[in-house]
MARNU-360601 format. One record per residue (C-alpha): x, y, z. Coordinates in Angstrom, 2 decimals, padded with zeros to 5 digits. Example, Ala and Ser with C-alpha at 12.3 -4.5 7.8 and 13.67 -1.06 7.14 Angstrom:
! residues 2
       xx       yy       zz
   012.30  -004.50   007.80
   013.67  -001.06   007.14
//
This chain:
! residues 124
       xx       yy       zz
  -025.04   006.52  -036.37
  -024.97   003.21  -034.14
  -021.24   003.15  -035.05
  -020.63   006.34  -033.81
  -022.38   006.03  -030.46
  -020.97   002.39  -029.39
  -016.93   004.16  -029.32
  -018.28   006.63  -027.71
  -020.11   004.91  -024.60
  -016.62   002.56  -024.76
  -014.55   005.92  -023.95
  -016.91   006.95  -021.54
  -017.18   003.41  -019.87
  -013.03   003.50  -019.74
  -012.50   006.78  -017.93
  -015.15   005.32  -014.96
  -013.29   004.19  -012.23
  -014.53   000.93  -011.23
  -016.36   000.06  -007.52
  -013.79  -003.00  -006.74
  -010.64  -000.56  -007.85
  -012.04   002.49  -006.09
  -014.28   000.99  -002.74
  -015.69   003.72  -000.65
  -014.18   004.31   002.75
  -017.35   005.33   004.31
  -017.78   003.22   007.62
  -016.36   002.33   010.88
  -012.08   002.02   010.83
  -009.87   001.13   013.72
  -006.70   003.37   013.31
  -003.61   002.49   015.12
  -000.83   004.93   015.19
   002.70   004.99   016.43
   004.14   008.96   017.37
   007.42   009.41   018.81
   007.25   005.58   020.70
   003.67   006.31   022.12
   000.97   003.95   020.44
  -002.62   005.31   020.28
  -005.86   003.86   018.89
  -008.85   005.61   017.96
  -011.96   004.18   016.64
  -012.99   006.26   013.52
  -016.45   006.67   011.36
  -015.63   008.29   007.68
  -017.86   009.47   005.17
  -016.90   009.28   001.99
  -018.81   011.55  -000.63
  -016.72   011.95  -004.06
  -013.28   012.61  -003.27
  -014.28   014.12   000.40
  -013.59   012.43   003.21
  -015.08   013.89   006.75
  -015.94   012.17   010.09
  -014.93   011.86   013.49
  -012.91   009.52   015.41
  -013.03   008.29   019.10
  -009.60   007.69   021.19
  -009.13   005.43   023.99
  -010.08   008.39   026.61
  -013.29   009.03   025.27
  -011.50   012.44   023.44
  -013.73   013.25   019.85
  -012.81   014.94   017.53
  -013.84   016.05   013.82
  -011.76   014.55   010.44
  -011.49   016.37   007.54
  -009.86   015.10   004.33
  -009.69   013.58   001.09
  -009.59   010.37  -001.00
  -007.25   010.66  -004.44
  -007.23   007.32  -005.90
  -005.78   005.20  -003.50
  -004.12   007.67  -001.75
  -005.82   009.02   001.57
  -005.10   011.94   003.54
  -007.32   013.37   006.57
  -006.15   015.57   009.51
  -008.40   016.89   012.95
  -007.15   019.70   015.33
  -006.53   018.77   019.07
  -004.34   019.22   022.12
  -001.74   018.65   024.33
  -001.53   019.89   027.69
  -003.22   022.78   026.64
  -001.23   023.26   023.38
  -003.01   023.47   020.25
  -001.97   020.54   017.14
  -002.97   019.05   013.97
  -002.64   015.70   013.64
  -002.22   014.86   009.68
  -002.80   011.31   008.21
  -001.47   010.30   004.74
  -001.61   007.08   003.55
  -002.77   004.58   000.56
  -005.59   002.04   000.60
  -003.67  -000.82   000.07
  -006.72  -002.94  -000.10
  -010.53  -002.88   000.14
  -009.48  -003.85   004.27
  -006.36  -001.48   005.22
  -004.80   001.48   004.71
  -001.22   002.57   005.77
   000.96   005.64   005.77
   002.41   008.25   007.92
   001.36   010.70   010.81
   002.57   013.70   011.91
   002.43   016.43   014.66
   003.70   019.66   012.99
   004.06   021.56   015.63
   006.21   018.88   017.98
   008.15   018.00   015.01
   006.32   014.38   015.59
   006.41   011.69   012.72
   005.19   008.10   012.86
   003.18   005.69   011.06
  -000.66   004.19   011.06
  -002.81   001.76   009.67
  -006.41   001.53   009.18
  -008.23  -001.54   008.97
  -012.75  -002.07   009.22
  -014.26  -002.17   012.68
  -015.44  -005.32   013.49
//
């Protein structure tokens, strides 16, 4: 029997993903992004729960709004709904965790046909 259960608990051990592999992204992140030549930055707090990713993030005019996304790996995806001049936009974020300190990846504004790029590093 004991030579049954010790493979066992090694599959099971193998198919966790490990902490230092797969850190949580729950905290405070400065996010810098770059849109069609205009730079914004936006102070964000994620909660990570499982493969969920939700918050809210904070731009430079005091403008909050509500993340929703999700955490695959290291890839990292979240979007909120805003505006512009009175016209309604999603802002999506997709991007890797190329460390336990930054994540990078593209931005977009669907509905201005608006690309760019971002990166995400910890508050201080």
């Amino acid at each position: 029997m004991k030579k049954l259960i010790f493979p066992l608990l090694l599959a099971a051990a193998g198919s966790l993903p490990l902490a230092a592999d797969n850190p949580s992204l729950s905290g405070n992140w400065m996010v810098h992004s770059s849109i069609a030549g205009n730079d914004n930055d936006q102070n964000c707090v994620f909660t990570q729960k499982d493969t969920s990713l939700t918050g809210s993030c904070v731009s430079a005019d005091k403008t909050t709004v509500e993340i929703i996304g999700k955490v695959d790996g290291k890839k990292v995806s979240w979007a909120y709904k805003s505006e512009y001049n009175g016209t309604p936009l999603t802002v999506q974020f997709e991007g890797s965790l190329d460390s336990a300190n930054k994540i990078a990846g593209t931005v977009s504004v669907p509905e201005f046909n608006a690309d760019g790029d971002f990166s995400a590093t910890p508050a201080k």
